[in-house]
py3Dmol code that shows the C-alpha trace and the ligand (Angstrom):
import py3Dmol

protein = """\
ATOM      1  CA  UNK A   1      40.613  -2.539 -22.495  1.00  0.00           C
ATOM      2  CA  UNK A   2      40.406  -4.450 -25.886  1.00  0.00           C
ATOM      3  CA  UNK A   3      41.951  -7.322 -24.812  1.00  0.00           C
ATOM      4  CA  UNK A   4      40.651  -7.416 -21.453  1.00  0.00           C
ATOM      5  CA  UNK A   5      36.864  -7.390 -23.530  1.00  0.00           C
ATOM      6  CA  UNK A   6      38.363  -9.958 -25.804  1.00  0.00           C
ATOM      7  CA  UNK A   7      39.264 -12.519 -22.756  1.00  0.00           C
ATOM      8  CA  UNK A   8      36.182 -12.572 -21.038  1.00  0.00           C
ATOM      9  CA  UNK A   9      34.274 -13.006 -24.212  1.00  0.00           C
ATOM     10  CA  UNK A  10      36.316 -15.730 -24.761  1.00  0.00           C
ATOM     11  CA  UNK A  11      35.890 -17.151 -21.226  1.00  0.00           C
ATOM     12  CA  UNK A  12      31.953 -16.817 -21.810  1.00  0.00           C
ATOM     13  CA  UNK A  13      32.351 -18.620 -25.893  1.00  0.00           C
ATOM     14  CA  UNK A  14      33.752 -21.321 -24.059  1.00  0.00           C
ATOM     15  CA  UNK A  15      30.950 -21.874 -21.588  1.00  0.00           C
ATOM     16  CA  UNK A  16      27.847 -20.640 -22.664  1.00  0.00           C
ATOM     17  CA  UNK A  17      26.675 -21.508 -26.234  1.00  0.00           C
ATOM     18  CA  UNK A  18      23.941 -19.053 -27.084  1.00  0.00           C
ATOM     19  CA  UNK A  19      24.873 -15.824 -29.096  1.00  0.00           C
ATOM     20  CA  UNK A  20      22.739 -13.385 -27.912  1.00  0.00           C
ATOM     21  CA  UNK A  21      21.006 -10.624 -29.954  1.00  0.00           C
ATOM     22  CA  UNK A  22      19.853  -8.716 -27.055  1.00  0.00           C
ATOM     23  CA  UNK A  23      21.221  -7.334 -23.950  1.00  0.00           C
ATOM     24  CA  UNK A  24      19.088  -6.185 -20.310  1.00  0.00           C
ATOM     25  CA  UNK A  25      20.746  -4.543 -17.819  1.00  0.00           C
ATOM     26  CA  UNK A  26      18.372  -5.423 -14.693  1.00  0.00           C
ATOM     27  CA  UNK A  27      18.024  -2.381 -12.950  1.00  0.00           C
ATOM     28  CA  UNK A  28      15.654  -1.211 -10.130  1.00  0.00           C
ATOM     29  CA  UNK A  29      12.298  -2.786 -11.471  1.00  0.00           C
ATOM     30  CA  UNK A  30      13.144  -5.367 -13.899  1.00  0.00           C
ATOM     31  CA  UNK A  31      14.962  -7.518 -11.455  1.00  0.00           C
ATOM     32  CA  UNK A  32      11.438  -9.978 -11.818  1.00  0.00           C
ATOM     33  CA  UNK A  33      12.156  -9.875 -15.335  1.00  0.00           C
ATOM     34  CA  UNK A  34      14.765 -13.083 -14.807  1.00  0.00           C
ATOM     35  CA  UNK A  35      11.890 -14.985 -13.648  1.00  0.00           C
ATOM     36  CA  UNK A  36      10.179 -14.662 -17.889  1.00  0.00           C
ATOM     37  CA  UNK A  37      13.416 -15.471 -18.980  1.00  0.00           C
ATOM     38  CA  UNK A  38      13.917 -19.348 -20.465  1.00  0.00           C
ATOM     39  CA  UNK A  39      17.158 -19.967 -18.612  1.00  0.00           C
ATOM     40  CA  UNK A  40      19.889 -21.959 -20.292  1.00  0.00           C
ATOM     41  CA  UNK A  41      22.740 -20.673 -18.391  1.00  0.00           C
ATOM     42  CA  UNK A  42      24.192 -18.758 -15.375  1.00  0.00           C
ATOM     43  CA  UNK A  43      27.481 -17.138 -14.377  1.00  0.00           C
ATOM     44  CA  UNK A  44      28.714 -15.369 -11.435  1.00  0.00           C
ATOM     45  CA  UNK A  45      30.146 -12.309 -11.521  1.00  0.00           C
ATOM     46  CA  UNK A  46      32.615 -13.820  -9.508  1.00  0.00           C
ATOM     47  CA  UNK A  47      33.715 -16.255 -12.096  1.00  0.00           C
ATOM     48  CA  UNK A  48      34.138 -14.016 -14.809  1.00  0.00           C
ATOM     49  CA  UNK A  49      37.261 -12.506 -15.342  1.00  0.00           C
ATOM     50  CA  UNK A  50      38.218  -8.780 -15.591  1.00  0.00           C
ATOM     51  CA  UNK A  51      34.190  -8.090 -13.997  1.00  0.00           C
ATOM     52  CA  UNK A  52      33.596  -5.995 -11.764  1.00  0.00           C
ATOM     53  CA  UNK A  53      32.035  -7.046  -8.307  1.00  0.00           C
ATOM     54  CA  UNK A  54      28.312  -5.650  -7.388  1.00  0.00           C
ATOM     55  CA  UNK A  55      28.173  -4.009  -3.574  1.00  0.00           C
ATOM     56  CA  UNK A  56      24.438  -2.364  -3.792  1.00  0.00           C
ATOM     57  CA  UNK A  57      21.789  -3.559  -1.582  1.00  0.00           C
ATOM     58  CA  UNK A  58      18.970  -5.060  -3.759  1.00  0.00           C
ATOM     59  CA  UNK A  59      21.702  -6.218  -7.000  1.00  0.00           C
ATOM     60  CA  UNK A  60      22.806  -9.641  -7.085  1.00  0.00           C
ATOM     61  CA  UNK A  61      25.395 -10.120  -9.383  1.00  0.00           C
ATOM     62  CA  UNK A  62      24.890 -12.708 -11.999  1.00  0.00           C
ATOM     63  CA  UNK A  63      25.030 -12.942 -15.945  1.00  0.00           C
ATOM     64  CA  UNK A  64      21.914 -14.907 -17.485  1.00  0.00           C
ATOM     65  CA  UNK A  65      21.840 -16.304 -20.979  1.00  0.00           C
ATOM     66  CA  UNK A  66      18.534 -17.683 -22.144  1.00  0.00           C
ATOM     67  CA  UNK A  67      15.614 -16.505 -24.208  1.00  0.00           C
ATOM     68  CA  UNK A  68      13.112 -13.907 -23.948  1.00  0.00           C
ATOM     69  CA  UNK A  69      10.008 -13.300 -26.319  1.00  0.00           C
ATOM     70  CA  UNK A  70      11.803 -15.520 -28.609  1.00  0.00           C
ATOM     71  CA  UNK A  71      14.921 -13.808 -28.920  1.00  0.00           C
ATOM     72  CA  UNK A  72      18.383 -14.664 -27.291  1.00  0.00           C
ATOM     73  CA  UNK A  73      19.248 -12.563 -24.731  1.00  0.00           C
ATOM     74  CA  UNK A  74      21.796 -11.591 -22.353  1.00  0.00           C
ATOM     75  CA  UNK A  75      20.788 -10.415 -18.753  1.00  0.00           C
ATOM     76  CA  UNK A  76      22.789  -8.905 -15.982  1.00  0.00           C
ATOM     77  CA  UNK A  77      21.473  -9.370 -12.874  1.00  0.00           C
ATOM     78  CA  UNK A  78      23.078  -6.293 -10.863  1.00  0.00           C
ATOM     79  CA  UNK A  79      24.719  -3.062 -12.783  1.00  0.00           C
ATOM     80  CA  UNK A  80      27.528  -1.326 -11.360  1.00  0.00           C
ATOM     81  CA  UNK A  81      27.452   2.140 -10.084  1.00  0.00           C
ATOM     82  CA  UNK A  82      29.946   5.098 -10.604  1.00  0.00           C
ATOM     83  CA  UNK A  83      29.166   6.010  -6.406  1.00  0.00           C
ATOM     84  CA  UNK A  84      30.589   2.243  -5.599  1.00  0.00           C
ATOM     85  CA  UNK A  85      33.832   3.295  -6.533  1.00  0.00           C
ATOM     86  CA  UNK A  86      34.382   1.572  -9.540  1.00  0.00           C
ATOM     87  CA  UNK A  87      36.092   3.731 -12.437  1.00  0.00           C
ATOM     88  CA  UNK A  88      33.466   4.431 -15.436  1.00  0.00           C
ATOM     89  CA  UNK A  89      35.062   2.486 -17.488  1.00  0.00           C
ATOM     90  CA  UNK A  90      34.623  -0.606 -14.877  1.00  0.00           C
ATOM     91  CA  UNK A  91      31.291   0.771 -14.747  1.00  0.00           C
ATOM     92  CA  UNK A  92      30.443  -0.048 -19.126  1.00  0.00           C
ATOM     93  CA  UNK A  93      32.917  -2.566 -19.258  1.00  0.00           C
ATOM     94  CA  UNK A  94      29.915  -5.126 -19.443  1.00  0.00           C
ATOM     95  CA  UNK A  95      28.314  -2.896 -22.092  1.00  0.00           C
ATOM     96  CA  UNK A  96      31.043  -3.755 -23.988  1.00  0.00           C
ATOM     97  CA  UNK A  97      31.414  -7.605 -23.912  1.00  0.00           C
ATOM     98  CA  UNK A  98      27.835  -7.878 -24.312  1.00  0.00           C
ATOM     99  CA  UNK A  99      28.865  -6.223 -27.791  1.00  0.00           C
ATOM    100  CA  UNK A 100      31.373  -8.337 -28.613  1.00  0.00           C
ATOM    101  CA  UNK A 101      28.792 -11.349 -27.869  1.00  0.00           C
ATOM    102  CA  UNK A 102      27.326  -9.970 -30.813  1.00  0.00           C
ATOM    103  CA  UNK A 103      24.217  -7.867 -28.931  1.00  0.00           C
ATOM    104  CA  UNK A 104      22.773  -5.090 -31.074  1.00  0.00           C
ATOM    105  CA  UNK A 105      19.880  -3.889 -28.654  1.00  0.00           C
ATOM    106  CA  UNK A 106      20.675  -2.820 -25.047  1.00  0.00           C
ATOM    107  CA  UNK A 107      17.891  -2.558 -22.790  1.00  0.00           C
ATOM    108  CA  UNK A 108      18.147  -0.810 -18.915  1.00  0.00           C
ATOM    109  CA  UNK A 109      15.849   0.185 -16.406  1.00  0.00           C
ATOM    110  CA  UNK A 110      16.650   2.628 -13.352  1.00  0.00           C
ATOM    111  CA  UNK A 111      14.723   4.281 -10.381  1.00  0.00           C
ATOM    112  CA  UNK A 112      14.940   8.102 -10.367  1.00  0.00           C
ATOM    113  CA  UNK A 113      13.537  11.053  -8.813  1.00  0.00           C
ATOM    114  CA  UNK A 114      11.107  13.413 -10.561  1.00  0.00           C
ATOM    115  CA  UNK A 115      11.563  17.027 -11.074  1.00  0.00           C
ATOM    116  CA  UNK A 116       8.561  17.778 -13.425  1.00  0.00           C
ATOM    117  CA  UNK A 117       5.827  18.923 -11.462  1.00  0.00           C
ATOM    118  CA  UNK A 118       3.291  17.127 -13.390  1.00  0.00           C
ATOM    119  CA  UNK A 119       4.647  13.229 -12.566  1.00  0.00           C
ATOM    120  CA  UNK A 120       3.761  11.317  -9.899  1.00  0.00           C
ATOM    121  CA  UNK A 121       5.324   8.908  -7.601  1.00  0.00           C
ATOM    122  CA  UNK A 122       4.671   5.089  -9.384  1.00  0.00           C
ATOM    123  CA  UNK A 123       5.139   6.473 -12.672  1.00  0.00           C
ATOM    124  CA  UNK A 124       6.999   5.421 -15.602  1.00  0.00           C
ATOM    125  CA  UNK A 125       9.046   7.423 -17.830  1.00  0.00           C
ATOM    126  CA  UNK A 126      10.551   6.775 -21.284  1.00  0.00           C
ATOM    127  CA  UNK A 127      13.813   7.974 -21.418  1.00  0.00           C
ATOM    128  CA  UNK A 128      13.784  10.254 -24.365  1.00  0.00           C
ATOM    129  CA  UNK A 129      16.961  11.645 -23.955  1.00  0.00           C
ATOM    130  CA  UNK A 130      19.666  12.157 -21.252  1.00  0.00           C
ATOM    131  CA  UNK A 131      21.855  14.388 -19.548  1.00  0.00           C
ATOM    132  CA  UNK A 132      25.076  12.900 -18.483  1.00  0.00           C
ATOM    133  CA  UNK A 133      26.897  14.653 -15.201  1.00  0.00           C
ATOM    134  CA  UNK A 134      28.802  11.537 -14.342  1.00  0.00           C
ATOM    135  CA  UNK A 135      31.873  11.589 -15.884  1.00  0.00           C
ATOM    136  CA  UNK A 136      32.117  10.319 -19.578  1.00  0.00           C
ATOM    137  CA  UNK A 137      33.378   6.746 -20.177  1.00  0.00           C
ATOM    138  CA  UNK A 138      34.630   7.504 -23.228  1.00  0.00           C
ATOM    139  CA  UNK A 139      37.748   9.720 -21.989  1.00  0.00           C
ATOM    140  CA  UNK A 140      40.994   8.466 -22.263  1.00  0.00           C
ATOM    141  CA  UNK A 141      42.604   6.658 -24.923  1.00  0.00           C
ATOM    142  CA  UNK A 142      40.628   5.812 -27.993  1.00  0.00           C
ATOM    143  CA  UNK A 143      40.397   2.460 -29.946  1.00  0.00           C
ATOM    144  CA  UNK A 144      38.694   2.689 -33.043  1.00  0.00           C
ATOM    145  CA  UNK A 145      37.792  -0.852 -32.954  1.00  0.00           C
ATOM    146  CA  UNK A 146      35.368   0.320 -30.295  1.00  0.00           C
ATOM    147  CA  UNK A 147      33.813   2.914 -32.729  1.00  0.00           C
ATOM    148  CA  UNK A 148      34.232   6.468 -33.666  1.00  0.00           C
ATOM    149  CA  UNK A 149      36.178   9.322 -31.307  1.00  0.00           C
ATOM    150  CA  UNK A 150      33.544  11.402 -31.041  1.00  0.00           C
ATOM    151  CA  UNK A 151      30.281   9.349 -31.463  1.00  0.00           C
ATOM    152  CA  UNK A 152      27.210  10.697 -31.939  1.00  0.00           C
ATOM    153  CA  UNK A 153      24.472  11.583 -29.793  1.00  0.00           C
ATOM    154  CA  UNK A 154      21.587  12.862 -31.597  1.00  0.00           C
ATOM    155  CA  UNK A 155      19.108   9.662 -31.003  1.00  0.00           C
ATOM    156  CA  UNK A 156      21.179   8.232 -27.968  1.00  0.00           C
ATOM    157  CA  UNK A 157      17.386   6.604 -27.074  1.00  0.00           C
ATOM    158  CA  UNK A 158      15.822   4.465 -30.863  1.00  0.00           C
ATOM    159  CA  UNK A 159      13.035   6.429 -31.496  1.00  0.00           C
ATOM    160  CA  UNK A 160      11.873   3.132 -33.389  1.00  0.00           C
ATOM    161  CA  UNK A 161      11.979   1.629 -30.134  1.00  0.00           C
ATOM    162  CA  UNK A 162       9.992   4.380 -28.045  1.00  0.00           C
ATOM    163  CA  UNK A 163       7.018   4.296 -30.257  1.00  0.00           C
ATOM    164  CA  UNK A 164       6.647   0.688 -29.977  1.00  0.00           C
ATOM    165  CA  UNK A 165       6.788   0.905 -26.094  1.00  0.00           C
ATOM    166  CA  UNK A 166       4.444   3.642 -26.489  1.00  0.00           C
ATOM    167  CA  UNK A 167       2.170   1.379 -28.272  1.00  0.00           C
ATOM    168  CA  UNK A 168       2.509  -1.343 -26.063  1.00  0.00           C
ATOM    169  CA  UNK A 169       1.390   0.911 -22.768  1.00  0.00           C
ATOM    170  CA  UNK A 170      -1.565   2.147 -24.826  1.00  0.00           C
ATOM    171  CA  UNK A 171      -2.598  -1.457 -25.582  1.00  0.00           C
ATOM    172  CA  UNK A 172      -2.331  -2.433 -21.564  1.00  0.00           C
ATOM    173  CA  UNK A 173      -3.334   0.891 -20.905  1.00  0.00           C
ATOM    174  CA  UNK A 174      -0.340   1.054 -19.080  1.00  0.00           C
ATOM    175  CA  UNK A 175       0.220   4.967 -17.673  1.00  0.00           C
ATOM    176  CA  UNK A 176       3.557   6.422 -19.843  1.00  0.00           C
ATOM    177  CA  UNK A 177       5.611   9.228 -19.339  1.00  0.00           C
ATOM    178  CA  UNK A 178       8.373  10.499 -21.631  1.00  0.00           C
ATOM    179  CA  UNK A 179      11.239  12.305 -20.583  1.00  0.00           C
ATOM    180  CA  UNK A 180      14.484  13.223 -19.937  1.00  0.00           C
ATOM    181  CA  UNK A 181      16.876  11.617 -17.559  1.00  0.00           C
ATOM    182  CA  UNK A 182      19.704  13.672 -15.789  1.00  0.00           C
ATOM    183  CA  UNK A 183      22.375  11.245 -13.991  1.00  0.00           C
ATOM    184  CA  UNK A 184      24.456  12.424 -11.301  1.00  0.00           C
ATOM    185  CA  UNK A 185      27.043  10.475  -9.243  1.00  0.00           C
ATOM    186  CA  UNK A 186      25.538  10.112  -6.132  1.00  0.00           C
ATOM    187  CA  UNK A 187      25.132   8.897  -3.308  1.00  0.00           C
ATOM    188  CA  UNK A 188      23.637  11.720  -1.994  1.00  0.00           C
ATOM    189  CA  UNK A 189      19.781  11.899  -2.874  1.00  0.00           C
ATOM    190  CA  UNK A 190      19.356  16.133  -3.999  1.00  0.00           C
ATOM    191  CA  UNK A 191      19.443  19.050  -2.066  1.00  0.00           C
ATOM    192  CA  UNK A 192      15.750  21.095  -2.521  1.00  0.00           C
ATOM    193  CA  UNK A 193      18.180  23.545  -4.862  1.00  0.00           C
ATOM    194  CA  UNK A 194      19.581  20.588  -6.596  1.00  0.00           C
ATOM    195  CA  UNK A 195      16.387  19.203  -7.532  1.00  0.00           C
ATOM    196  CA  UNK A 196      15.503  23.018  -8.645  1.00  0.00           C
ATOM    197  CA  UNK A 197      18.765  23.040 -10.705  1.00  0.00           C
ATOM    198  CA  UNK A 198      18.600  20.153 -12.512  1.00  0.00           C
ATOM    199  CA  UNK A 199      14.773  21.044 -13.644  1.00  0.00           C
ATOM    200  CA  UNK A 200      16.206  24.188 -14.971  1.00  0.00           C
ATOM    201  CA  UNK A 201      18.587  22.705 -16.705  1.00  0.00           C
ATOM    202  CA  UNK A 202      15.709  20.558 -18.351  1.00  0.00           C
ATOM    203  CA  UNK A 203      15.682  16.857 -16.558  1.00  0.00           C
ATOM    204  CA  UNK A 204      12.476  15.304 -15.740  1.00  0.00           C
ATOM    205  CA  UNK A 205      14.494  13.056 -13.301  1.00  0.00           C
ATOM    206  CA  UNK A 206      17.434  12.738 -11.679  1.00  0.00           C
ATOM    207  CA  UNK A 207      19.071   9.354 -11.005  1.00  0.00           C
ATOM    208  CA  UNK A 208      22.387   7.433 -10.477  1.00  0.00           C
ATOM    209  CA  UNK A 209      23.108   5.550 -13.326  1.00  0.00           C
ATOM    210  CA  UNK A 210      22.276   4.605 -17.082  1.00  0.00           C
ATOM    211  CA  UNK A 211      24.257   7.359 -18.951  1.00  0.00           C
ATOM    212  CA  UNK A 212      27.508   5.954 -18.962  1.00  0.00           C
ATOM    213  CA  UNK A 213      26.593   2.389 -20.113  1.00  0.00           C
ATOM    214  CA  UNK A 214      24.024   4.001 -22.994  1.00  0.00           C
ATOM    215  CA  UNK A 215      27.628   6.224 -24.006  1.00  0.00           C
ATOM    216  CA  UNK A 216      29.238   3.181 -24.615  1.00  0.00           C
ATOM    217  CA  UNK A 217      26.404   1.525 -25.875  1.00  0.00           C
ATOM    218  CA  UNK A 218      25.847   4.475 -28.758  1.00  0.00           C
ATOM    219  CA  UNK A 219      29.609   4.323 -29.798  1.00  0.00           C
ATOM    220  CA  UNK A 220      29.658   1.207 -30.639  1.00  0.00           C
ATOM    221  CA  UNK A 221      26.543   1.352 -32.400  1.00  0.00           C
ATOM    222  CA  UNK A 222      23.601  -0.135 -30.267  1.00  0.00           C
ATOM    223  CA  UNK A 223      20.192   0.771 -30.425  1.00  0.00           C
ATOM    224  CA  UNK A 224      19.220   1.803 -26.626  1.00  0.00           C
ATOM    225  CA  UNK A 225      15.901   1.541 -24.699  1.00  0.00           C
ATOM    226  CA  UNK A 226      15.784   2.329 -21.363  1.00  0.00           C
ATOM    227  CA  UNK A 227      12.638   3.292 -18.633  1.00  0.00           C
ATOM    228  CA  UNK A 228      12.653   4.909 -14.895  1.00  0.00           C
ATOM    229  CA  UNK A 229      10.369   4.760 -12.157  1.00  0.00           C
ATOM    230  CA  UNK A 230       9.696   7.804 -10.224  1.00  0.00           C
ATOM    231  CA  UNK A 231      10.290   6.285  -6.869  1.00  0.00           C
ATOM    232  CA  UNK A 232       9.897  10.166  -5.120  1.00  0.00           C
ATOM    233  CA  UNK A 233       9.634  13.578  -6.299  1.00  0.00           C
ATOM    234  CA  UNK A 234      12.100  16.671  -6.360  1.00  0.00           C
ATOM    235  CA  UNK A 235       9.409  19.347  -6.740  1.00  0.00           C
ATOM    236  CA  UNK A 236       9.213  22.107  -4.623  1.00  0.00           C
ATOM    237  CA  UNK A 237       6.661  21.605  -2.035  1.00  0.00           C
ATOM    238  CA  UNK A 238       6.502  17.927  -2.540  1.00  0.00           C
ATOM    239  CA  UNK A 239      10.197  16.926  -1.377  1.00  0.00           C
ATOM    240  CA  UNK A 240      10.178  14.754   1.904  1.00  0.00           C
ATOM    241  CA  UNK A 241      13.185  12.643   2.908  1.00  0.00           C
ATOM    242  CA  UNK A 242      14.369   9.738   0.544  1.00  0.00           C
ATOM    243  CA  UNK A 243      15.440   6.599   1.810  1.00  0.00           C
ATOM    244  CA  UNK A 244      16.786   3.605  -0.076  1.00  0.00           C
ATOM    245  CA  UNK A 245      14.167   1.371   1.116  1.00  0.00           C
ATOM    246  CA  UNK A 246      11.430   3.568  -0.353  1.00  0.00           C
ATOM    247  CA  UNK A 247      13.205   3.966  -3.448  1.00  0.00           C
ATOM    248  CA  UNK A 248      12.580   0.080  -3.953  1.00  0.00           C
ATOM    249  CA  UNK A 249       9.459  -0.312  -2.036  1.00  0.00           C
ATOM    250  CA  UNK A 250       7.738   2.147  -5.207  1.00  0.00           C
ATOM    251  CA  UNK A 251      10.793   0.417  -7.665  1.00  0.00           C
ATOM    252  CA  UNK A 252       8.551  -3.020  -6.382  1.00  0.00           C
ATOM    253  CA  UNK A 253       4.990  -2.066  -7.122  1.00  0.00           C
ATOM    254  CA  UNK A 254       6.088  -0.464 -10.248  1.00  0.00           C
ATOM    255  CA  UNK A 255       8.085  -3.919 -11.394  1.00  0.00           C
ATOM    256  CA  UNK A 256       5.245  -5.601 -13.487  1.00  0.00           C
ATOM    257  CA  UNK A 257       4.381  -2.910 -15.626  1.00  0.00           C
ATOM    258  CA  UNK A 258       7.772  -2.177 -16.689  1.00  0.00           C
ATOM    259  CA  UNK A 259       8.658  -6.107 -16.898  1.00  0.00           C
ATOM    260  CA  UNK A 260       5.580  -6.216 -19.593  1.00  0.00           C
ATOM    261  CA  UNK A 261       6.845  -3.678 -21.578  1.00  0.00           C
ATOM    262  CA  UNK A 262      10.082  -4.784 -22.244  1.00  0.00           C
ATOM    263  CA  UNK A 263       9.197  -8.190 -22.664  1.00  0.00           C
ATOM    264  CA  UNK A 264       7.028  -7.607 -25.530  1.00  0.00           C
ATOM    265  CA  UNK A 265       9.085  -4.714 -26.638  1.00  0.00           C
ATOM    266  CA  UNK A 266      11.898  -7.389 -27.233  1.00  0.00           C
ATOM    267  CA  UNK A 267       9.072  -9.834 -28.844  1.00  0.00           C
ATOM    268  CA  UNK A 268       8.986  -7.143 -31.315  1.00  0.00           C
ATOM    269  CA  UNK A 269      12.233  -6.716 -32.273  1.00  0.00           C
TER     270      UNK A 269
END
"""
ligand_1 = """\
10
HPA
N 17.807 11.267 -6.954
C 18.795 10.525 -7.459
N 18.688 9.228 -7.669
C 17.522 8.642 -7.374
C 16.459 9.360 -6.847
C 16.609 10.747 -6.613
O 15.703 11.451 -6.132
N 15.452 8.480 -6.653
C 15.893 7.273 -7.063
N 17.153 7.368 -7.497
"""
view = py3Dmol.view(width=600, height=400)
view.addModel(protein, "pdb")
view.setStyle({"model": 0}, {"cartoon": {"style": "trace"}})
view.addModel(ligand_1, "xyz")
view.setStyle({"model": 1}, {"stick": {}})
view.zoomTo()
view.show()
C-alpha cells in the first residue's frame, strides 16, 4: 500500500504544482462546492494510477486542485463506496495520498437517514461522533509509517472545528443539528427494525459511507470535519419508502447551506 500511495503522489508532484493544506471529499451536498473553488487543475480518476474508479449515480470522478477561502485545497469529486465493491482499503486509499500531499484537514459530507425522532427531513447534522459497522480499513498488515496500530478514537470529529461550524450556522442562522453518525454497508436502505436498532444502539443517522475514510484519516493524524443531510427519516411512524432519487432531490435543496459552511469553515482555518 505504501508504495502504491507513494507512486501516485508522485504521478500528481509531477503534474499539479499546488501543495494542498486541505482535503474535501465531495459527497452528497457539496458537489456545488467545485463551482467556489479557484481551479488551477483537474485530473481524472481515470488517469491516476492505483485509483479506484467511481460507479454511483450522481459522483463524477475527478480530483480538483485549486483554492478555497484562501487556502489550497484538494477536492474529490466522487468518493468511493464499500457497497460498489471496492475493498475498504480501495475505499481510503485517496485519504491517504491526500496525506502524503501534505493535507492536515479532511473535510466530507454524506446524505443519511435520521433515527432521532426530533430531526427533520432538510436538516443538517454535525457529525459529533461515529459508529463504524463497515468493516475497518485499518485490518491487515500494519505500516507504522502510516501511524500508530491502534490509533485513537476519542475526538475522531475536531471539536475545534465543530464549534466554529457551530458559530458559523448561528451567524447565517443556518438550522444545526449535532449528532452521531452510524455507517452501514449498504445498499439496502433499513428495515423499520433496523432503523429501531441502530437508534438503540445510539445513532442519530444511518448512512453509507464516511467512517472508513475518517479511520484512516485519524491514524494518520488529520483533523476531521464532516456534515449529513437527513434526506428521510427512520422513525417509527414516519418511515415511507426511500428511493435514490429522493435521497438527492433533499441532498439538492440542502446543498447551499452546507456549501457555506464549509467554505468559511476552511476560511478559518
Ligand atoms: N439509510 C442509509 N443510508 C442513507 C439513508 C438511509 O436511510 N439515507 C441516505 N443515505
Amino acid at each position: 500500500m505504501l508504495q502504491e500511495v507513494r507512486k501516485t503522489v508522485s504521478f500528481i508532484k509531477k503534474r499539479v504544482k499546488i501543495e494542498p493544506e486541505v482535503g474535501i471529499i465531495l459527497g452528497t451536498g457539496l458537489g456545488g462546492l467545485v463551482k467556489e473553488i479557484d481551479i488551477h487543475h483537474v485530473l481524472k480518476y481515470e488517469e491516476i494510477p492505483n485509483f479506484p474508479v467511481s460507479t454511483v449515480e450522481g459522483h463524477s470522478g475527478k480530483l480538483i486542485f485549486g483554492f478555497l477561502g484562501g487556502k489550497k485545497v484538494i477536492a474529490m469529486q466522487g468518493r468511493f463506496h464499500y457497497y460498489e465493491g471496492y475493498p475498504v482499503g480501495q475505499v481510503t486509499f485517496p485519504v491517504r495520498m491526500m496525506k502524503f500531499l501534505g493535507i492536515k484537514y479532511l473535510f466530507l459530507s454524506n446524505a443519511s437517514g435520521g433515527v432521532n425522532p426530533d430531526y427533520k427531513i432538510g436538516d443538517l447534522m454535525i457529525i459529533t461522533d461515529h459508529i463504524n459497522l463497515i468493516s475497518n480499513p485499518l485490518i491487515g498488515k500494519h505500516n507504522s509509517e502510516f501511524g500508530p496500530r491502534f490509533p485513537d478514537m476519542s475526538e475522531a470529529y475536531s471539536k475545534i472545528l465543530i464549534a466554529k461550524a457551530e458559530t458559523i450556522a448561528k451567524k447565517h442562522k443556518i438550522k444545526i443539528q449535532k449528532g452521531v453518525y452510524t455507517a452501514t454497508t449498504g445498499p439496502t436502505f433499513e428495515t423499520p427494525s433496523e432503523y429501531k436498532y441502530f437508534r438503540i444502539i445510539g445513532s442519530d443517522t444511518v448512512g453509507m459511507s464516511t467512517t472508513p475514510e475518517v479511520i484512516v484519516a485519524r491514524q494518520m493524524g488529520l483533523s476531521c470535519f464532516a456534515i449529513s443531510i437527513i434526506t428521510d427519516l427512520g422513525v417509527p411512524g414516519k418511515i415511507v419508502k426511500v428511493t435514490h432519487e429522493e435521497v438527492q432531490k433533499v441532498a439538492n435543496k440542502a446543498e447551499l447551506k452546507m456549501t457555506l459552511i464549509i467554505k468559511e469553515l476552511i476560511a478559518d482555518l
